[in-house]
N, CA, C and O atoms as CSV, one atom per row, in Angstrom:
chain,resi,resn,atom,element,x,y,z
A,1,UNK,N,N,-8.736,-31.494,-57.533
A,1,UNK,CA,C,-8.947,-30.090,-57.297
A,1,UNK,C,C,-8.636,-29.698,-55.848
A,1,UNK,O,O,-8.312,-28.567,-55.484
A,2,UNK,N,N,-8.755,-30.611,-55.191
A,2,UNK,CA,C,-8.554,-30.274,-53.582
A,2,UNK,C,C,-6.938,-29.836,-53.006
A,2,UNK,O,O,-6.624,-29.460,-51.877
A,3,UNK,N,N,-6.243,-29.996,-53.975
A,3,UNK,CA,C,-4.669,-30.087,-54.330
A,3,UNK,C,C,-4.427,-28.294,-54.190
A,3,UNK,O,O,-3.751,-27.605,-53.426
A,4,UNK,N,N,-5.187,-28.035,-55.139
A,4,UNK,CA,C,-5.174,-26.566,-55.753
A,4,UNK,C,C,-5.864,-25.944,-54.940
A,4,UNK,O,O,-6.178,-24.973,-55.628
A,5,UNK,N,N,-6.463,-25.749,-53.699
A,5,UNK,CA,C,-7.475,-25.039,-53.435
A,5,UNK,C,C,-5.858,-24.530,-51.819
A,5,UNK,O,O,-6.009,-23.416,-51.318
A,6,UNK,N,N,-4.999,-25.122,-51.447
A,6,UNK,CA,C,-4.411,-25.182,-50.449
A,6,UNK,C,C,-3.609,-23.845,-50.704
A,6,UNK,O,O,-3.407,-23.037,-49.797
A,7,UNK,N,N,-3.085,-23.635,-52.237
A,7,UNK,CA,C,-2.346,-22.298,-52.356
A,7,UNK,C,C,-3.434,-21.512,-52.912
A,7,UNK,O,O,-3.373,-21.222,-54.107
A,8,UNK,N,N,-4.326,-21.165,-52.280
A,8,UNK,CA,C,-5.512,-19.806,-52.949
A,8,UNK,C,C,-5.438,-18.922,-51.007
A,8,UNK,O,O,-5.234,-19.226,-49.832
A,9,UNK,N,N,-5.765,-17.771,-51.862
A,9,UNK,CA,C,-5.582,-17.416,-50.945
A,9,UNK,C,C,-7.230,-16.627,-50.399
A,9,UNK,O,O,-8.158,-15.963,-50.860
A,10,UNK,N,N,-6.808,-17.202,-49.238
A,10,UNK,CA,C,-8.395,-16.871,-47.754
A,10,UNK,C,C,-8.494,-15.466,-47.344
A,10,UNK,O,O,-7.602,-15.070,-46.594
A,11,UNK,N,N,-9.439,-14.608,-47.705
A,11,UNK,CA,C,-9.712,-13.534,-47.470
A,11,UNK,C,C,-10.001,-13.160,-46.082
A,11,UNK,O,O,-9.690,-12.066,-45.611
A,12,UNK,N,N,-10.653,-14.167,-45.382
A,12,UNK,CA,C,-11.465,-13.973,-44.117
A,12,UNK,C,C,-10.330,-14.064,-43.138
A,12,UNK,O,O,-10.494,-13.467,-42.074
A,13,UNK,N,N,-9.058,-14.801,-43.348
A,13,UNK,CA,C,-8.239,-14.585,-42.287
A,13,UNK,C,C,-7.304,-13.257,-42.635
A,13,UNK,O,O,-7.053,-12.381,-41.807
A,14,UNK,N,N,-6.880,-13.262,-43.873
A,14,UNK,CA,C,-6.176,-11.972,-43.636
A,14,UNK,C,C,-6.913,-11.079,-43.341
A,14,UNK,O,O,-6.224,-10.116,-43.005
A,15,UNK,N,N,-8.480,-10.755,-43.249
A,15,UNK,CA,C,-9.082,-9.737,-42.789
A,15,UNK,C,C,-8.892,-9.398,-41.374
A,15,UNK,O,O,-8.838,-8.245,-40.946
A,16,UNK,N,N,-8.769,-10.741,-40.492
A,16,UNK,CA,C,-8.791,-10.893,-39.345
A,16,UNK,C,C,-7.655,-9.971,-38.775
A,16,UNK,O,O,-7.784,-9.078,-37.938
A,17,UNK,N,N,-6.467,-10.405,-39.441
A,17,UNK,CA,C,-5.049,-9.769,-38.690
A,17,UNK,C,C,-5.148,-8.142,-39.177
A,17,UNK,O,O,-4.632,-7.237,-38.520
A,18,UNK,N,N,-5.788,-7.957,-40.252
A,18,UNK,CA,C,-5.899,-6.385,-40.219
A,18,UNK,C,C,-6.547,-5.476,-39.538
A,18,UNK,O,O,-6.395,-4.265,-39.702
A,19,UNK,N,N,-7.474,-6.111,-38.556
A,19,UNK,CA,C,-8.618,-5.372,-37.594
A,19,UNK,C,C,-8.157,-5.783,-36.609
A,19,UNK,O,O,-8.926,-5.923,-35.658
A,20,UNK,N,N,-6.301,-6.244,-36.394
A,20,UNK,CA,C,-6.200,-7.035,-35.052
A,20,UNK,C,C,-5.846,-5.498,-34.025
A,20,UNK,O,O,-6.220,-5.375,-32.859
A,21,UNK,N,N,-4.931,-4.287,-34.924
A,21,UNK,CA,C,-4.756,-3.360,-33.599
A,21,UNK,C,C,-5.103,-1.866,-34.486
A,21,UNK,O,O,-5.589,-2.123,-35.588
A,22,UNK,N,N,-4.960,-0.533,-34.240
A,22,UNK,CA,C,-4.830,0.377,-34.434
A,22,UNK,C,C,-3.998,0.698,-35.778
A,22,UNK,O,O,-2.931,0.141,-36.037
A,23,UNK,N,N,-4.597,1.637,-36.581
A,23,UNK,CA,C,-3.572,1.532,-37.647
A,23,UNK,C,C,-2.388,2.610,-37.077
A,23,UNK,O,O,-2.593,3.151,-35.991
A,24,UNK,N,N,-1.260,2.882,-37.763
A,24,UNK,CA,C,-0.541,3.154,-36.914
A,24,UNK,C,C,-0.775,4.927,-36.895
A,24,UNK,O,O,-0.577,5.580,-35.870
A,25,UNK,N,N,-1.082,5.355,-37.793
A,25,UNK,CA,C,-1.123,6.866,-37.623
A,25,UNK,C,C,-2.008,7.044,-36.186
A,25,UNK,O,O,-1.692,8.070,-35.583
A,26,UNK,N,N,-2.873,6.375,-35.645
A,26,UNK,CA,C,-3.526,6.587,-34.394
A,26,UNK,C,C,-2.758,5.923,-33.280
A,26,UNK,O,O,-3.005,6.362,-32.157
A,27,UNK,N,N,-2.041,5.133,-33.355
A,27,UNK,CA,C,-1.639,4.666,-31.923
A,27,UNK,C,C,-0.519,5.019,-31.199
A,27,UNK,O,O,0.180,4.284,-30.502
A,28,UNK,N,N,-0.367,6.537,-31.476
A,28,UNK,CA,C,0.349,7.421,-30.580
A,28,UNK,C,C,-0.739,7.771,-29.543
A,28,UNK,O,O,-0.417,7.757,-28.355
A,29,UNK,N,N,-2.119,8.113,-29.932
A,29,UNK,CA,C,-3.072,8.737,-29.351
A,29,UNK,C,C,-3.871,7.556,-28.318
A,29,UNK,O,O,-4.956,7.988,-27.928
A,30,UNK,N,N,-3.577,6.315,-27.864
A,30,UNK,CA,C,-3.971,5.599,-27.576
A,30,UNK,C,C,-3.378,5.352,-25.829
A,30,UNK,O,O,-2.167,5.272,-25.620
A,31,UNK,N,N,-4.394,5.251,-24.680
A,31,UNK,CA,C,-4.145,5.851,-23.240
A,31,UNK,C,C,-4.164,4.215,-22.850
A,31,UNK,O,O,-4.898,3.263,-23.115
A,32,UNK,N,N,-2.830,4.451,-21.998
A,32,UNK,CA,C,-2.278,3.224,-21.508
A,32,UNK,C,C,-3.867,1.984,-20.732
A,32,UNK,O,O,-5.088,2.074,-20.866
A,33,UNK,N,N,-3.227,1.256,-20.183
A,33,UNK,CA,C,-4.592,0.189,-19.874
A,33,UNK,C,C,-3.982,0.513,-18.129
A,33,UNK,O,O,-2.883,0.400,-17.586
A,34,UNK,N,N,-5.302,0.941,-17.688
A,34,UNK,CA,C,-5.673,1.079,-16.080
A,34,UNK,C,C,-5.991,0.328,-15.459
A,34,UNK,O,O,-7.217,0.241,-15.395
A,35,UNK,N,N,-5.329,-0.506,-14.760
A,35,UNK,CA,C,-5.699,-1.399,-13.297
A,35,UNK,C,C,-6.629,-1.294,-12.819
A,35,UNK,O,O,-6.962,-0.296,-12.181
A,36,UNK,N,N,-7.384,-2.403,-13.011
A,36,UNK,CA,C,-8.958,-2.589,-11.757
A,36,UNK,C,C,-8.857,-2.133,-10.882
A,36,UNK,O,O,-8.048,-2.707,-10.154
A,37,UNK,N,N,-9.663,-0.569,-10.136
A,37,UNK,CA,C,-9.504,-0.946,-8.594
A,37,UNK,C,C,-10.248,-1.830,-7.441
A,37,UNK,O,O,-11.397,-2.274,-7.447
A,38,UNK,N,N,-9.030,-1.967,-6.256
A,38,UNK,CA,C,-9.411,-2.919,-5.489
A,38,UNK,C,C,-10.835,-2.350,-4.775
A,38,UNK,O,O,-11.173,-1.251,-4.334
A,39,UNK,N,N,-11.448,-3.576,-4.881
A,39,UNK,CA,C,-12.735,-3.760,-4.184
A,39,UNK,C,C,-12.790,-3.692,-2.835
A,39,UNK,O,O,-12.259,-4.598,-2.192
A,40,UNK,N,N,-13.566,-2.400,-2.031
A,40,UNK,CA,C,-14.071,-2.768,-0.933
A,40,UNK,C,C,-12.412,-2.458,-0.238
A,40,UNK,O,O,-12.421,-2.671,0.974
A,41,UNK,N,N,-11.115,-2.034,-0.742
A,41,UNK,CA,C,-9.753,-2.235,0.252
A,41,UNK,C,C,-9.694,-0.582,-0.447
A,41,UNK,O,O,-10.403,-0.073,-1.316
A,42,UNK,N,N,-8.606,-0.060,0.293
A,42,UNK,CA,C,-7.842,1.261,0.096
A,42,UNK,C,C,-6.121,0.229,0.225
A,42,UNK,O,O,-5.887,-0.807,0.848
A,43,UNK,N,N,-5.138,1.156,-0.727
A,43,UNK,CA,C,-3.952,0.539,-0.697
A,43,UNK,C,C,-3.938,1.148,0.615
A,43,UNK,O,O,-4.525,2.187,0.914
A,44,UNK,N,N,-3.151,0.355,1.461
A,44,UNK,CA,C,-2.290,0.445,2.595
A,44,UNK,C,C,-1.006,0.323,2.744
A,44,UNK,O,O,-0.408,0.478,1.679
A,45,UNK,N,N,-0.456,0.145,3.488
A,45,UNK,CA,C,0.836,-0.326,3.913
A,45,UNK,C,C,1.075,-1.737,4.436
A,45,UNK,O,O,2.176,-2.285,4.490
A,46,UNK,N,N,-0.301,-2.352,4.881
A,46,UNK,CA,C,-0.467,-2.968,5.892
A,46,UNK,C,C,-1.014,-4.094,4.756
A,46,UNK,O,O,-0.733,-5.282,4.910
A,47,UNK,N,N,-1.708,-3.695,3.760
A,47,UNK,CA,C,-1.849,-4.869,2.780
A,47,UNK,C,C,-0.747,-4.937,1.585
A,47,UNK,O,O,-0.801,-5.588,0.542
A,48,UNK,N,N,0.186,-4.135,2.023
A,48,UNK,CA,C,1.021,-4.184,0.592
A,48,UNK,C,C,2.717,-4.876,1.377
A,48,UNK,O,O,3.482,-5.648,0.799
A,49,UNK,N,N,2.821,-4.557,2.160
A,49,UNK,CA,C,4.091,-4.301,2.612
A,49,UNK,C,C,4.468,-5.477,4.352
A,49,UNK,O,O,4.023,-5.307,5.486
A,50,UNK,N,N,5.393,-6.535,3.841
A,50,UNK,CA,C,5.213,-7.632,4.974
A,50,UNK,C,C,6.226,-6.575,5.761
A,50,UNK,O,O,5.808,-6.117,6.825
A,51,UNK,N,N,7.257,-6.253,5.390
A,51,UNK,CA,C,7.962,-5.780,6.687
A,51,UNK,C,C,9.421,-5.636,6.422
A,51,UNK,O,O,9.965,-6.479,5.709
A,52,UNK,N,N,10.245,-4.451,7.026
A,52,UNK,CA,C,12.164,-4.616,6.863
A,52,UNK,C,C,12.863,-5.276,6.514
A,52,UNK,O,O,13.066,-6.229,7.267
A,53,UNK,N,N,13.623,-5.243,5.288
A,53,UNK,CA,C,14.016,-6.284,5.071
A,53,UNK,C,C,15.668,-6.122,5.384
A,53,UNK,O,O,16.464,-5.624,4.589
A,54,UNK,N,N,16.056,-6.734,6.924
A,54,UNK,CA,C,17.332,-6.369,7.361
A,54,UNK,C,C,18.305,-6.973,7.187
A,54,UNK,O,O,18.021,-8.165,7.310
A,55,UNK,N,N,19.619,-6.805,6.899
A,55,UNK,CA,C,20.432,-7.881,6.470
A,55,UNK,C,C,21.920,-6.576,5.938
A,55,UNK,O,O,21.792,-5.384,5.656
A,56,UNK,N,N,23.060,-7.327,5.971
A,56,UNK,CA,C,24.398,-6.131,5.688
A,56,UNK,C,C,24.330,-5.422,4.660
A,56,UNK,O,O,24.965,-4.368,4.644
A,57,UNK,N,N,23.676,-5.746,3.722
A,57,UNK,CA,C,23.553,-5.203,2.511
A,57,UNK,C,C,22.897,-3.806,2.244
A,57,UNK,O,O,23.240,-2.748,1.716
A,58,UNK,N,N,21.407,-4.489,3.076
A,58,UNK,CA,C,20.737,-3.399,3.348
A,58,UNK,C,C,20.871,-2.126,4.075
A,58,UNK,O,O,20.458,-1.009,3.765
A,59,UNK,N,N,21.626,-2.576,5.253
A,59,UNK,CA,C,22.309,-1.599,5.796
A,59,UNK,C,C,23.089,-0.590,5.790
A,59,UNK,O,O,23.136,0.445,6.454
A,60,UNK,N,N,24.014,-1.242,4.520
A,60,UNK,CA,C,24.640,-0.493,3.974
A,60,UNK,C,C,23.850,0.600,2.690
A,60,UNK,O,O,23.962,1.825,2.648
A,61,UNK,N,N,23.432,0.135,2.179
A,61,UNK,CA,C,22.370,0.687,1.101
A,61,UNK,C,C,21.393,2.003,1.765
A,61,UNK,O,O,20.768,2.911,1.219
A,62,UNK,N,N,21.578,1.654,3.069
A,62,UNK,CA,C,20.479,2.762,3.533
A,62,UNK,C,C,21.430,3.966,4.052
A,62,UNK,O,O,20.886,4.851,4.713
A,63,UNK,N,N,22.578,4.036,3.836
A,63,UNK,CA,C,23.551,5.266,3.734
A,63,UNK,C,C,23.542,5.825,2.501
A,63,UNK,O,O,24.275,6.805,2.372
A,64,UNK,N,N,22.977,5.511,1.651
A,64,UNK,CA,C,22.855,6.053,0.174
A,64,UNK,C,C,21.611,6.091,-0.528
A,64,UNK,O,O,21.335,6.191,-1.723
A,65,UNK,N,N,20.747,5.957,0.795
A,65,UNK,CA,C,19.488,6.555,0.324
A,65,UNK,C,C,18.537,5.291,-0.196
A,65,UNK,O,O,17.746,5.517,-1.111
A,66,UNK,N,N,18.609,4.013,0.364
A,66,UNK,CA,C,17.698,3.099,-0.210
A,66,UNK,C,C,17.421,1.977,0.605
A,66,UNK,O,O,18.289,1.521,1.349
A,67,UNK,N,N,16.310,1.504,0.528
A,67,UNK,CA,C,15.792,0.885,1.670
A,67,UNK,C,C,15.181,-0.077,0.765
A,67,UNK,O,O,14.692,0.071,-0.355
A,68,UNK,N,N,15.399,-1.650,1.912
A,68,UNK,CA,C,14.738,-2.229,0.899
A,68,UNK,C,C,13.362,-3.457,2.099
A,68,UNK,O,O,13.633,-4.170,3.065
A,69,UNK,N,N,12.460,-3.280,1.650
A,69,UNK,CA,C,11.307,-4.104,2.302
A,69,UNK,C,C,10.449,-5.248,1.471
A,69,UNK,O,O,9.733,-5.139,0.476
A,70,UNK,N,N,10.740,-6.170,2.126
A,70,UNK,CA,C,9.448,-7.682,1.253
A,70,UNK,C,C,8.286,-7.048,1.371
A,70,UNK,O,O,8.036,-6.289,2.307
A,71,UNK,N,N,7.399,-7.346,0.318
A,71,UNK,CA,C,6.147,-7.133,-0.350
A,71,UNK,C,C,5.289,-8.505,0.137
A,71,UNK,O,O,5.528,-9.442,0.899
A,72,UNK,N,N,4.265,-8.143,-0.643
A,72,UNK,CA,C,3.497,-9.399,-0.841
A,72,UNK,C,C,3.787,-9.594,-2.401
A,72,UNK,O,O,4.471,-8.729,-2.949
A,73,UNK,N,N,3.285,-10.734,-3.198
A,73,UNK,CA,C,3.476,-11.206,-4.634
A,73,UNK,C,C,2.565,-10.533,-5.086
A,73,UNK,O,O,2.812,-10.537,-6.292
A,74,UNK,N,N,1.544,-9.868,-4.918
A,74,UNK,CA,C,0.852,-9.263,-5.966
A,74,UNK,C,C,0.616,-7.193,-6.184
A,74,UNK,O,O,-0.104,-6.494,-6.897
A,75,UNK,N,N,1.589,-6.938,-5.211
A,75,UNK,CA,C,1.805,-5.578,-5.424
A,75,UNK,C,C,2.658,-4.803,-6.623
A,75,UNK,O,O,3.748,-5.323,-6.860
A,76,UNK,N,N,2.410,-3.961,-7.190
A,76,UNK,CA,C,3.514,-3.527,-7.923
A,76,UNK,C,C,3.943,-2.086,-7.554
A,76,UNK,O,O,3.644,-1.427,-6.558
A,77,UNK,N,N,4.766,-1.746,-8.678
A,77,UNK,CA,C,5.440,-0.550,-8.141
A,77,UNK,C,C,4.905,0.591,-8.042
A,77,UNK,O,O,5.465,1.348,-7.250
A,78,UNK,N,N,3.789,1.075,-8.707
A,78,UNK,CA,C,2.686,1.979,-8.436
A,78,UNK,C,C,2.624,1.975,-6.545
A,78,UNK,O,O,3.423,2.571,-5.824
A,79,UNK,N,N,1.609,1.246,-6.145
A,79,UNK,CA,C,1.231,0.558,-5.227
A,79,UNK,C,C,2.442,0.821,-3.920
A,79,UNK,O,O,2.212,1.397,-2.857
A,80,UNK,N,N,3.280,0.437,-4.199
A,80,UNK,CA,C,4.504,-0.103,-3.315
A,80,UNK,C,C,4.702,1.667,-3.333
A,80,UNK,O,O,4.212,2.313,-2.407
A,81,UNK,N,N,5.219,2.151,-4.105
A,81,UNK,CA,C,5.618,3.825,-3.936
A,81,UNK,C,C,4.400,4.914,-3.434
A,81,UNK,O,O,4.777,6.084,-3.374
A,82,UNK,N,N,3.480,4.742,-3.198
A,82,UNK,CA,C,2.101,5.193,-2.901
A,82,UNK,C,C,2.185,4.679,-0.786
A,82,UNK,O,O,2.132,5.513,0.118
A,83,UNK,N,N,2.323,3.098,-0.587
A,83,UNK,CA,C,2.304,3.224,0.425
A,83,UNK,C,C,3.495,3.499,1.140
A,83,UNK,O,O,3.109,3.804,2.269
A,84,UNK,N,N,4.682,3.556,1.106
A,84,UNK,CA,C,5.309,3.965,1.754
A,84,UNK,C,C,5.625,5.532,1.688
A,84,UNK,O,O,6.453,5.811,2.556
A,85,UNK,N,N,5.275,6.519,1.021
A,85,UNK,CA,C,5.277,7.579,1.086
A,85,UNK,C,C,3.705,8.309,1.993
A,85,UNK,O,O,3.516,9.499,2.246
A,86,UNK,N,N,2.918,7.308,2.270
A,86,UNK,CA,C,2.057,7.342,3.111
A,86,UNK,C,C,2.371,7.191,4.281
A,86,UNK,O,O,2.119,8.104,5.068
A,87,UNK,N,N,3.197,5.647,4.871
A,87,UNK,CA,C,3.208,5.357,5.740
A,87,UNK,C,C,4.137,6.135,6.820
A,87,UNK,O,O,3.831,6.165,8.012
A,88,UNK,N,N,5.472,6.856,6.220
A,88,UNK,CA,C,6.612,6.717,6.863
A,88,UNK,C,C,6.694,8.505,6.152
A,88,UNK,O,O,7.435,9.370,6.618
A,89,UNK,N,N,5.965,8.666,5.235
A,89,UNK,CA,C,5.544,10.425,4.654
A,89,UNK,C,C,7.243,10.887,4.445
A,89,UNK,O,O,8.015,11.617,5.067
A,90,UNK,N,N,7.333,10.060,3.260
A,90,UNK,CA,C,8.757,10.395,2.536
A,90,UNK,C,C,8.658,10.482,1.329
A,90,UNK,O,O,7.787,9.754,0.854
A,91,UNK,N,N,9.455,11.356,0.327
A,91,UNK,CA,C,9.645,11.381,-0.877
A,91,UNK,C,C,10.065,10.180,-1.549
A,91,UNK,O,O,11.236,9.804,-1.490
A,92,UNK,N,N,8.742,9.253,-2.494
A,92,UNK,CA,C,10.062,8.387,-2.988
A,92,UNK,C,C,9.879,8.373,-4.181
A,92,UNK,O,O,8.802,8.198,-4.753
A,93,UNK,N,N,11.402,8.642,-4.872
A,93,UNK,CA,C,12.369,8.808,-6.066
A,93,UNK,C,C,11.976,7.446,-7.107
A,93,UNK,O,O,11.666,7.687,-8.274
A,94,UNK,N,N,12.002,6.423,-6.747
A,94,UNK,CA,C,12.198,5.078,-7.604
A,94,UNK,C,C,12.091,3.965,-6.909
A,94,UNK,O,O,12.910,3.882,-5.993
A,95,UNK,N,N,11.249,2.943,-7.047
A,95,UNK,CA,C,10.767,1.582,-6.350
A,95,UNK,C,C,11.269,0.461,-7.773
A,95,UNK,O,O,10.750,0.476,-8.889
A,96,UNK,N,N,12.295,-0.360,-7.358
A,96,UNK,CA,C,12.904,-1.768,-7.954
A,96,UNK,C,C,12.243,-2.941,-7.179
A,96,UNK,O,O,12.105,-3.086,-5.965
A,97,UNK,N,N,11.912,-3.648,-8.100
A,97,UNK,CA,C,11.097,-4.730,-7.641
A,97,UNK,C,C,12.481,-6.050,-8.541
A,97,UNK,O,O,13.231,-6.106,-9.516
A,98,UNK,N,N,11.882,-7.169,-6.910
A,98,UNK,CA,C,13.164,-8.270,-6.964
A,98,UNK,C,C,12.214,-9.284,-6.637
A,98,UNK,O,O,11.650,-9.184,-5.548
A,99,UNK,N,N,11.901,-10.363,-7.478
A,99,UNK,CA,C,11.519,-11.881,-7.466
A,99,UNK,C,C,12.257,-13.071,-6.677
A,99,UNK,O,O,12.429,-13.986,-7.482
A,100,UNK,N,N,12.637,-13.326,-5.713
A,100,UNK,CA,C,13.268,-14.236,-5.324
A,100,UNK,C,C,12.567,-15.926,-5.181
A,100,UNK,O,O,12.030,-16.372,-4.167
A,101,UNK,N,N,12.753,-16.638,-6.455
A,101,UNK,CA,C,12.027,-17.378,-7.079
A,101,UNK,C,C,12.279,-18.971,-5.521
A,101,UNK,O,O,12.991,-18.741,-4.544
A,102,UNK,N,N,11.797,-19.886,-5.637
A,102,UNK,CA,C,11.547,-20.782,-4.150
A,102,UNK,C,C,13.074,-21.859,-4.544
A,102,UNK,O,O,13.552,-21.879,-5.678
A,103,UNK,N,N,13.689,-22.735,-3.298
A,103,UNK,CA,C,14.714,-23.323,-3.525
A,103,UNK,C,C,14.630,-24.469,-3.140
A,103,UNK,O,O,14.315,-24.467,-1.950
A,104,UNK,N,N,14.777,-25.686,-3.626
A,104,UNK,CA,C,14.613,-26.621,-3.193
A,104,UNK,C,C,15.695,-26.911,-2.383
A,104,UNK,O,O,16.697,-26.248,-2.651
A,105,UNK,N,N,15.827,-27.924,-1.214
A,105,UNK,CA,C,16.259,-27.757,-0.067
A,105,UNK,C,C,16.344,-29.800,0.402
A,105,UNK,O,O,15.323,-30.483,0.487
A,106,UNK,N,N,17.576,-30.280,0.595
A,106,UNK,CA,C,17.632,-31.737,0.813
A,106,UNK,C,C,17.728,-31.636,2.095
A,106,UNK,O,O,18.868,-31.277,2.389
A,107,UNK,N,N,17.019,-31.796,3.058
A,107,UNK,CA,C,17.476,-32.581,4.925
A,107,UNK,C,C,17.080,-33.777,5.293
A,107,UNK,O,O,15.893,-34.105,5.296
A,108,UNK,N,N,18.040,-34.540,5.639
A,108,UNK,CA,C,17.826,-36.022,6.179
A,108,UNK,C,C,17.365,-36.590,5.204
A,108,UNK,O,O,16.563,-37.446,5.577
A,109,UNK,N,N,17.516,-36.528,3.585
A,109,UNK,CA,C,16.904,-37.075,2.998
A,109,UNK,C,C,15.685,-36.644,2.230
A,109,UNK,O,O,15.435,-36.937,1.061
A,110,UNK,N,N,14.947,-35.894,3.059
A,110,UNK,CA,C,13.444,-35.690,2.400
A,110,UNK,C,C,13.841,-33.904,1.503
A,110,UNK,O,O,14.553,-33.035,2.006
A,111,UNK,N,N,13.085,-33.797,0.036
A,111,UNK,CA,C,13.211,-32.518,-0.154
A,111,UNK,C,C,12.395,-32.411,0.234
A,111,UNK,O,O,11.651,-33.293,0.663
A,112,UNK,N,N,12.130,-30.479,0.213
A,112,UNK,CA,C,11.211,-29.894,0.339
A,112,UNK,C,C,11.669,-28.235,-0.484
A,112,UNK,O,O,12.662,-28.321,-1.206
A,113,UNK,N,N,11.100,-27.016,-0.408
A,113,UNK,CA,C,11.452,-26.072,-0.983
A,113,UNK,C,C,11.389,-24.802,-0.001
A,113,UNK,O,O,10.292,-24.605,0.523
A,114,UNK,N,N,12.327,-24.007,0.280
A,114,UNK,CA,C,12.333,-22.742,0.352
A,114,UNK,C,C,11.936,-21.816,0.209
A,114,UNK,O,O,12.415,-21.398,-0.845
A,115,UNK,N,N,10.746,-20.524,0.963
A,115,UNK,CA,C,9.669,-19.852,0.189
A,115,UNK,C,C,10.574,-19.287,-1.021
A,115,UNK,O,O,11.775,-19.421,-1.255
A,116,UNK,N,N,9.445,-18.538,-1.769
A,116,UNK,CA,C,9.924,-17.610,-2.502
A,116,UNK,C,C,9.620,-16.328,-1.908
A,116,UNK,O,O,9.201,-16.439,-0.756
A,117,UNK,N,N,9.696,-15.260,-2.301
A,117,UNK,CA,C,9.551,-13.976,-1.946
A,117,UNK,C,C,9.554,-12.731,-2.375
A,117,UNK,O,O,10.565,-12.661,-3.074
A,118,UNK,N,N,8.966,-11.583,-2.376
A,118,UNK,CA,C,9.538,-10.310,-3.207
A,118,UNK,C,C,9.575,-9.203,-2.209
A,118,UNK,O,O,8.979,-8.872,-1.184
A,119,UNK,N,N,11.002,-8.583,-3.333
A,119,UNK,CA,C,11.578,-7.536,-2.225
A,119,UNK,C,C,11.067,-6.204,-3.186
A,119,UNK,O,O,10.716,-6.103,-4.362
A,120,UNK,N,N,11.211,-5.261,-2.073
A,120,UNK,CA,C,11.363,-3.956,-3.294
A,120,UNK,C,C,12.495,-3.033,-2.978
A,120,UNK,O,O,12.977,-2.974,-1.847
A,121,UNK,N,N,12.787,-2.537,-3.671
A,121,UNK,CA,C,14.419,-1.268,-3.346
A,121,UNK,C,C,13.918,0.272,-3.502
A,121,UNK,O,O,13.763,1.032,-4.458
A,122,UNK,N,N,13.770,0.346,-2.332
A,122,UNK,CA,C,12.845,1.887,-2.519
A,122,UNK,C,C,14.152,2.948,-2.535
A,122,UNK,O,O,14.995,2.756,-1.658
A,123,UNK,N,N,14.334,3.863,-3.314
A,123,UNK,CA,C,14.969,4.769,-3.286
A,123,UNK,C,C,14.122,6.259,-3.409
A,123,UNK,O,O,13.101,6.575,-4.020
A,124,UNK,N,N,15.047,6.997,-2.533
A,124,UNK,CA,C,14.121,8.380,-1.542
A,124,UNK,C,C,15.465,9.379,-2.480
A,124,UNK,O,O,16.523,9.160,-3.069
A,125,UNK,N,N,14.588,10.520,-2.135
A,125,UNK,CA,C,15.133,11.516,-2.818
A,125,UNK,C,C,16.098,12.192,-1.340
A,125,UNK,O,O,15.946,11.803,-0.182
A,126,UNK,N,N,16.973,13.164,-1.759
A,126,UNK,CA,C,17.993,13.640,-0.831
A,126,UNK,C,C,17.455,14.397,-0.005
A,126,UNK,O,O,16.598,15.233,-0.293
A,127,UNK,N,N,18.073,14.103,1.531
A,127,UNK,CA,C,16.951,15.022,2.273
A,127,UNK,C,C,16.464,14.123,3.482
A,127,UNK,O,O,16.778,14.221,4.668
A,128,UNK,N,N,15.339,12.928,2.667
A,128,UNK,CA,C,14.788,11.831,3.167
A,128,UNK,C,C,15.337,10.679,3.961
A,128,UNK,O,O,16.122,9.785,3.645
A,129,UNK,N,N,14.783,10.918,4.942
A,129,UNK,CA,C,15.577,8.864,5.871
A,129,UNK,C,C,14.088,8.316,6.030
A,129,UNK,O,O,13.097,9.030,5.878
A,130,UNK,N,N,14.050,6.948,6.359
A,130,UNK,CA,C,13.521,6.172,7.078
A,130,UNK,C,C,14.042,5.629,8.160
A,130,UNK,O,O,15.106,5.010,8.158
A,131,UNK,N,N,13.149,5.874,9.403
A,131,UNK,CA,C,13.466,5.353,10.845
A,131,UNK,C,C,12.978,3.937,11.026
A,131,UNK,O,O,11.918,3.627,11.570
A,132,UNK,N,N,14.290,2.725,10.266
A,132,UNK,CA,C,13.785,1.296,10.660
A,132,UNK,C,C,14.371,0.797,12.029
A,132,UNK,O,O,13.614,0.519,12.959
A,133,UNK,N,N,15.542,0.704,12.117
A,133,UNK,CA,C,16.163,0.453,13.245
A,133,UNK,C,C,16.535,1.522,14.223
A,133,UNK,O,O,17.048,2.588,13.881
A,134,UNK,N,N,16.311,1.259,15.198
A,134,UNK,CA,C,16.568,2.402,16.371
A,134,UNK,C,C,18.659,2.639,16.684
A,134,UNK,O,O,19.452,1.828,17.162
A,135,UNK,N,N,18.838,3.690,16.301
A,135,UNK,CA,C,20.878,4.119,16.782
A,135,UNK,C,C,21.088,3.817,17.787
A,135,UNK,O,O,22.214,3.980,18.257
């Protein structure tokens, strides 16, 4: 009998997956999930944002309206577009976030690895500069 009992079918789990989300006529009406706020901190600039991130690329990029600065790893784009329109009191249009994952690295023999890092690509609406480097 123990043969036969393997194709019967278990009520208690398919119950399970039916109470797993919203049926669907309601989950248009359903309000996105809100980020903890930080304890005891106000976003800053100063906790979000390591600093210029200068290089030809960038340079060039900032004739067309986009600037790009390393983060810390746990900011996102909320966050990141909040402080620099604080800090530097500019319109900003769209924040791209870039992972630059760590590299391992051979000298004399011994490895070791390369940080990793994150950038963001802030783009400002027309109108707007940021004063990083002095003309």
């Amino acid at each position: 009998m123990g043969l036969f009992n393997v194709f019967k079918k278990r009520p208690a789990a398919s119950a399970k997956r039916k109470q797993a989300g919203p049926p669907k006529s309601e989950s248009f009406g359903v309000e996105p999930i809100k980020r903890a706020p930080m304890k005891n901190k106000e976003i800053t600039a100063a906790i979000l944002l390591k600093g210029p991130h200068i290089s030809e690329k960038a340079t060039n990029l900032s004739e067309s309206g986009k600037y790009i600065f390393k983060v810390y790893s746990d900011a996102n784009k909320s966050e990141i577009k909040k402080a620099i329109a604080n800090l530097y009191g500019v319109a900003v249009k769209k924040v791209n976030i870039i992972n630059i994952k760590t590299k391992k690295r051979i000298m004399k023999g011994k490895i070791g690895e390369k940080p990793g890092y994150k950038k963001a690509i802030i783009t400002l609406w027309r109108g707007h500069k940021i004063e990083i480097l002095p003309h």
